[in-house]
C-alpha positions in Angstrom: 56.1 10.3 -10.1 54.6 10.6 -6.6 50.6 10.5 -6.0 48.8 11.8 -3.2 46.2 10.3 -1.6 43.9 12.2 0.1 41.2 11.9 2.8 38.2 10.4 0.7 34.2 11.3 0.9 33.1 8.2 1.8 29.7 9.2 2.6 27.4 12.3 1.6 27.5 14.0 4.7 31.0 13.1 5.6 33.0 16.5 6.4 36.6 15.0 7.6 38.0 12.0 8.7 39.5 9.9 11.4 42.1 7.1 10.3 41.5 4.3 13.0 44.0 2.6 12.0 46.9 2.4 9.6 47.4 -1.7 7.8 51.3 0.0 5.9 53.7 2.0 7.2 56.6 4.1 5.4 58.3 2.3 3.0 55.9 -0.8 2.2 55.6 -1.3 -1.1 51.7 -1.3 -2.2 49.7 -2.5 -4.6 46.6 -1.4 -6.5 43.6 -2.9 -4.4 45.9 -3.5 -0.8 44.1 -2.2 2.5 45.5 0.8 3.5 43.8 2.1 6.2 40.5 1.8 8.0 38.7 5.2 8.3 36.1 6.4 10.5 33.5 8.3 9.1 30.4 10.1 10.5 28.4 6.7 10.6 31.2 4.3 10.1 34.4 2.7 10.0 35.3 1.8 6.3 38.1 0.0 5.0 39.9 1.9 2.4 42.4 0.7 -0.4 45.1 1.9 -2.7 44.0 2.7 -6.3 47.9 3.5 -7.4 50.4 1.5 -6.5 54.2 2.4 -4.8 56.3 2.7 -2.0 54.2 4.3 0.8 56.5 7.1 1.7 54.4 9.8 3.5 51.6 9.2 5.6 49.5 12.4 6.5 47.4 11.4 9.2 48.2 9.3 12.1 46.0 6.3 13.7 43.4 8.5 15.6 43.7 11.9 14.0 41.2 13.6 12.0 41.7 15.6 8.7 39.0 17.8 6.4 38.0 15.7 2.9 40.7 16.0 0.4 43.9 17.2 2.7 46.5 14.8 2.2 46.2 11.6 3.7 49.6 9.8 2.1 51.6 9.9 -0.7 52.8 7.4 -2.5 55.6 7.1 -5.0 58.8 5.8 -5.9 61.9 4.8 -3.4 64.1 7.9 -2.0 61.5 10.4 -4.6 61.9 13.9 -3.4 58.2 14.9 -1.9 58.6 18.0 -0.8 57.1 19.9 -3.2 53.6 17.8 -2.7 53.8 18.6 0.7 54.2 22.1 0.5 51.4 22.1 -2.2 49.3 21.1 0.7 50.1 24.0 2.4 47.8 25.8 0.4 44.5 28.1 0.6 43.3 30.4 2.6 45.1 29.2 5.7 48.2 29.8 3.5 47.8 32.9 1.9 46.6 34.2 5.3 49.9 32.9 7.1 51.9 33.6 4.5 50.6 37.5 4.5 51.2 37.5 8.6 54.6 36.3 7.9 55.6 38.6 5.0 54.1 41.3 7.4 56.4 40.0 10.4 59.4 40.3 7.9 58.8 43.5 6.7 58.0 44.9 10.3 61.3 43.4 11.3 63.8 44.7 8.6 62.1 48.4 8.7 63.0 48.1 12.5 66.7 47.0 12.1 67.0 50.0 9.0 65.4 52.8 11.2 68.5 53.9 12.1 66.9 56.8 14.2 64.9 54.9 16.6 68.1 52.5 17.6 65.8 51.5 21.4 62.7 50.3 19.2 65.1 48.8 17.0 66.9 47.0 19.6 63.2 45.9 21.0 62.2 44.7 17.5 65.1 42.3 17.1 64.4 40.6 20.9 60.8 39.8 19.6 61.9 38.9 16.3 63.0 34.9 17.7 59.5 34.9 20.1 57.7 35.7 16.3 58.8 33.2 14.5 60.2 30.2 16.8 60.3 28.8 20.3 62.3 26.6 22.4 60.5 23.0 22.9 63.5 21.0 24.7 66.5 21.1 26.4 68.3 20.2 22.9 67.4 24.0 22.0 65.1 22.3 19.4 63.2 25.3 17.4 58.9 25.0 16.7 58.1 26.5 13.2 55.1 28.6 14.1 53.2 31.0 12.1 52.2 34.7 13.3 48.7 34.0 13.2 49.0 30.4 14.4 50.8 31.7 17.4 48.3 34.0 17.5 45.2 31.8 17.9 47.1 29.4 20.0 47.5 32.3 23.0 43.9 33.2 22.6 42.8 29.6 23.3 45.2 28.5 25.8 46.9 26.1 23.6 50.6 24.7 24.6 52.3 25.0 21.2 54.2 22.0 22.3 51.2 19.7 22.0 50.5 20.9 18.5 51.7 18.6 15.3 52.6 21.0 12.6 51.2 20.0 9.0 53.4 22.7 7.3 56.5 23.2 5.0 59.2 21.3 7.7 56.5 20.7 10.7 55.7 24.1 10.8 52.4 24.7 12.7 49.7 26.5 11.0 46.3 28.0 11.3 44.6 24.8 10.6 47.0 22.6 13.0 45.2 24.9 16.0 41.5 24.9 14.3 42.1 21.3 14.3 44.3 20.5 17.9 42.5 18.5 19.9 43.6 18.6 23.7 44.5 15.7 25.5 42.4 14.4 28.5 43.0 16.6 31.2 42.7 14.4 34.8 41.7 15.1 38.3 45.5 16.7 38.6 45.0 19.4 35.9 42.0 20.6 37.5 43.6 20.1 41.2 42.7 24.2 41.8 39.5 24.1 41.8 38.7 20.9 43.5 36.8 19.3 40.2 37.9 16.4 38.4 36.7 15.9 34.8 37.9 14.2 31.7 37.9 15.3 28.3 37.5 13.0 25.2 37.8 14.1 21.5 34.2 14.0 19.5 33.7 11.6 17.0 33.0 12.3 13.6 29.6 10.5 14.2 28.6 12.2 17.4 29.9 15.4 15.2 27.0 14.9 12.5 24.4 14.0 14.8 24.8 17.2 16.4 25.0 19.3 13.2 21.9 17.2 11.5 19.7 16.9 14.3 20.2 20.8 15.1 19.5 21.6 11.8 16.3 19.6 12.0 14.8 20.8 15.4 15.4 24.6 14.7 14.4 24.2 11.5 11.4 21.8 11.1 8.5 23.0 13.1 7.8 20.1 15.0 4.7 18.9 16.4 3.8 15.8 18.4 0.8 13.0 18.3 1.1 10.2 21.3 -1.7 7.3 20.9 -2.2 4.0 23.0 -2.2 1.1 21.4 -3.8 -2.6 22.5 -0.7 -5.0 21.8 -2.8 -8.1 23.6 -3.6 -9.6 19.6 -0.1 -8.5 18.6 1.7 -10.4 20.8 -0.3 -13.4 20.4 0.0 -13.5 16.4 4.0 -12.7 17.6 3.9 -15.9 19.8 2.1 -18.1 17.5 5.0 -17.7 14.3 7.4 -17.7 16.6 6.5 -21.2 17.8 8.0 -22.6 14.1 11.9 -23.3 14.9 13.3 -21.4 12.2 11.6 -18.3 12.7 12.0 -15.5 15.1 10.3 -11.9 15.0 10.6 -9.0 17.4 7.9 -6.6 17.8 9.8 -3.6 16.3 9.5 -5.8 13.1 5.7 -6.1 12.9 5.9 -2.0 13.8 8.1 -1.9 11.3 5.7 -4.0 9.1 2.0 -1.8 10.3 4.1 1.1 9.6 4.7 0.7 6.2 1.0 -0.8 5.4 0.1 2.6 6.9 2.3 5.2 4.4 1.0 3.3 1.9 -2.1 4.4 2.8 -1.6 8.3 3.9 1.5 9.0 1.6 1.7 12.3 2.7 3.6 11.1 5.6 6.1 9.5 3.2 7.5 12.9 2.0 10.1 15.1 2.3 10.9 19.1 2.5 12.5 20.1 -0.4 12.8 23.8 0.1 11.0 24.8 -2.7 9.1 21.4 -3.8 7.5 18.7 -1.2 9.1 15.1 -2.5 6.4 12.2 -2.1 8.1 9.5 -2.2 6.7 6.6 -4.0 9.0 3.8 -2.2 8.7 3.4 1.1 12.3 2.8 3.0 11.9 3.0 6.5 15.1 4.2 9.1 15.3 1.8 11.8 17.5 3.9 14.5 20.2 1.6 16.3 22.1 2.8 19.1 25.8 2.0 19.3 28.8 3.2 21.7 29.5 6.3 19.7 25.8 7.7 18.9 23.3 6.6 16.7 22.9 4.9 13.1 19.9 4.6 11.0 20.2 1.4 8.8 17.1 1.5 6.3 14.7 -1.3 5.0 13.6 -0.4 2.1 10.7 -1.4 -0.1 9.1 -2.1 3.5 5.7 -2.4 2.3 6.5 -5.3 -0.1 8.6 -7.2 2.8 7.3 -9.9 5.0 7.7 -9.9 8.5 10.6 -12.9 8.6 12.3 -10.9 5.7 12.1 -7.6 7.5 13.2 -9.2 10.8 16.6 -11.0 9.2 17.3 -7.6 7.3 17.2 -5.4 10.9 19.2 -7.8 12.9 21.8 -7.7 10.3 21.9 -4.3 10.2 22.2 -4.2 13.9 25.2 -6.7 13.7 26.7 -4.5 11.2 26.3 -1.3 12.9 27.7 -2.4 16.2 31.0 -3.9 14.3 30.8 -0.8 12.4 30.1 -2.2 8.9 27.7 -0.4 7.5 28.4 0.9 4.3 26.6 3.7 2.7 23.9 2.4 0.9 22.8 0.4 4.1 22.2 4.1 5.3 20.8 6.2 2.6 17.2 7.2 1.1 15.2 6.7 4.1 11.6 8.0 4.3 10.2 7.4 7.1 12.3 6.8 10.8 11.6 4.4 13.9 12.8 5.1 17.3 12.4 2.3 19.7 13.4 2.4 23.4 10.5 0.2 24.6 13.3 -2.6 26.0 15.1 0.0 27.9 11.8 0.7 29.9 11.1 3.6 28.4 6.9 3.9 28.4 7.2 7.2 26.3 9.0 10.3 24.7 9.3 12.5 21.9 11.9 11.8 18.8 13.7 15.0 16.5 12.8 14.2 13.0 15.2 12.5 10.9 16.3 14.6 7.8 15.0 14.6 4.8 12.0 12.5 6.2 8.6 14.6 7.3 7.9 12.3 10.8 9.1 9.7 12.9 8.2 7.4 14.8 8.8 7.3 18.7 8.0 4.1 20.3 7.7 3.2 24.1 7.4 -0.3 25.7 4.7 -2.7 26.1 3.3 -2.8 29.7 0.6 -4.6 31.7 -2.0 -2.0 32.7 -5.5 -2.3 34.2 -7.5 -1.5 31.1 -11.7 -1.2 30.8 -13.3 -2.9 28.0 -16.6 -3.8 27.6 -17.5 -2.4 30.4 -14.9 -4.9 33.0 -12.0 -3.9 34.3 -9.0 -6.4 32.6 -5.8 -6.3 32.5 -3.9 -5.6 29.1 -0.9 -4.9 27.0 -0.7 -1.2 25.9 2.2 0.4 23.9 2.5 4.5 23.6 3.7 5.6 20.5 4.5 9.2 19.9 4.2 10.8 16.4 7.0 14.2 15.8 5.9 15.6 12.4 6.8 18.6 10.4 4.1 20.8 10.3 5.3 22.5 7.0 4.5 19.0 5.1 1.8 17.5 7.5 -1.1 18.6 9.3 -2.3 17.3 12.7 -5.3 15.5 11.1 -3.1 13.4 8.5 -0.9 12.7 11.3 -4.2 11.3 13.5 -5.3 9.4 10.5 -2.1 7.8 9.8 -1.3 6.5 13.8 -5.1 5.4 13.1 -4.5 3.0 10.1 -0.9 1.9 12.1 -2.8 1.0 15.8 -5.2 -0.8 13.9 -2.7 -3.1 12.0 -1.6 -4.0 15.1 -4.4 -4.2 17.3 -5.2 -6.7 14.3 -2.0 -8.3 12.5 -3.8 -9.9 10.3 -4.6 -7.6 8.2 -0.9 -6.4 7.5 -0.9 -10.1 7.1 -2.5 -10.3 4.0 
């Protein structure tokens, strides 16, 4: 008996899909544990494999095309089985009943127009929009597009060339969900030849989607507030040069902030918390979220247990996660449970700026670069290494004052490694 496969949650905040590409094609026979697909998510591209096994003899979404969680992604079965039924099973729910009630409304509409024998000219009008209702002409070959009323509907209110759109109804029929979902193609310099302006157009990722959503939700919903404090890097990067002078050991910066960060929640664990609605969550582990830019957005691999880590050990653990994130192989659990979040765009020149919190955590961390400034201490005019680091908190868990105290405890880890050393 045919299975369907359908578009799997592979991460908690995953909404839909985007199958990047297809490793079978119609009528491969498949094994439990082969590679079907690779699929990307809203943080990344995952490799996913058969749990049945069969001849693959549907395949529901096509190399770059998206699909909600659950809607059919392929079905597999035996040789020459009859899948039809499946397919129109996936027809189903409320974009269904609502097409099917349009049609059934169309229908009746049409045969109370032919039967009216009394009004023969709105008869005759009826039956010339019956065909534009239910069909229209795509080709030369006087090939017929299934559309529904209501697709057709939602297709003339947003411009959309039914011609472009891939029906996922009974027999290719195009329905309300094949226009929610269409995605236009890039439009060039030609398309937009009337108005002089030339622009492209390119789909949005599923990743770029979720950063949107999350980081919305989180600035129009945490109250944020912001602490900047300077910070004397001239011991830091001393200590820094001095390990790195062994030749099997390399750390960054970002790992002793990393590092003087997590000293510092251990210390002021109100910081490590999280709005829970109802309930503040401290959190009695300390995982820190170590943002990492990549072509499509933003991902925020997490070292966790920070506070127990040593510098080498947290430096080995981000560049992997780096490594993985640009190859896009992070998997969920290289993702999840952070508390705490780092933003670092001191090597792009950046000296400071302000960073949206991080759901569920209560602050992060913005961090600039390290420049040469003229700087006075004890009473001469020197010149030093200064970093700005920017604290965004949520003022419904933490207060300005615990915010101070913890950028306190953090500058002076690093104004003295040492100590985080110990």
């Amino acid at each position: 008996m045919a299975e369907v496969i359908k578009m799997p949650r592979l991460s908690d905040t995953m909404q839909e899909g985007t199958v990047a590409k297809w490793h079978v094609k119609v009528g491969d026979k498949v094994s439990e544990g082969d590679l079907l697909a690779e699929i990307e998510t809203d943080k990344a591209t995952m490799e996913f494999e058969s749990f049945e096994e069969g001849f693959l003899l549907h395949i529901g979404v096509g190399e770059g095309e998206s699909a909600p969680v659950d809607s059919i992604l392929a079905i597999l079965g035996e040789k020459g089985e009859d899948i039809q039924s499946l397919l129109d099973g996936d027809d189903g729910g409320d974009d269904a009943k609502t097409d099917s009630t349009d049609d059934e409304k169309a229908s009746t509409e049409q045969d109370d127009s032919k039967s009216d024998d009394h009004k023969p000219e709105e008869s005759k009008e009826s039956s010339s929009k019956a065909p534009s209702e239910t069909e229209t002409s795509s080709n030369d070959d006087d090939e017929r597009l299934k559309v529904s009323p209501l697709a057709r509907k939602m297709a003339e209110d947003k411009g959309i060339d039914l011609a472009e759109v891939k029906g996922s109804g009974d027999g290719g029929r195009i329905v309300k969900r094949d226009i929610e979902d269409f995605k236009p193609q890039s439009k060039s310099a030609s398309a937009s030849a009337h108005s002089g302006d030339a622009y492209d157009e390119e789909p949005v990722s599923q990743m770029r989607k979720t950063i949107a959503r999350r980081l919305s939700d989180s600035k129009f919903t945490a109250p944020h507030f912001y602490l900047t404090m300077e910070i004397n890097m001239d011991k830091a990067l001393e200590t820094r040069k001095s390990i790195n002078a062994a030749d099997d050991v390399k750390i960054s910066v970002n790992d002793m902030i990393i590092k003087a960060c997590a000293v510092a929640l251990k210390q002021h664990p109100a910081i490590n918390s999280s709005w829970m609605g109802d309930t503040i969550r401290r959190n009695h582990h300390i995982n820190i979220g170590v943002a990492v830019a990549v072509d499509e957005g933003l991902l925020v691999p997490v070292v966790r247990n920070a506070d127990q880590k040593g510098l080498m050990t947290i430096g080995n653990e981000v560049r992997d996660f780096a490594g993985k994130a640009r190859d896009k192989k992070l998997q969920p659990a290289d993702w999840e449970g952070n508390t705490f979040t780092i933003s670092n765009l001191g090597m792009f020149g950046i000296d400071e700026f302000t960073a949206i919190i991080n759901p569920p955590d209560a602050c992060i961390l913005a961090v600039g670069g390290v420049k040469e400034v003229p700087v006075v201490r004890d009473g001469s005019l020197k010149v030093g290494n200064v970093m700005k680091v920017t604290l965004s908190c949520d003022h419904r868990i933490v207060d300005g004052v615990t915010g101070a105290k913890f950028l306190q405890t953090m500058k002076s880890m690093l104004e003295d490694p040492m100590r985080m050393l110990l």
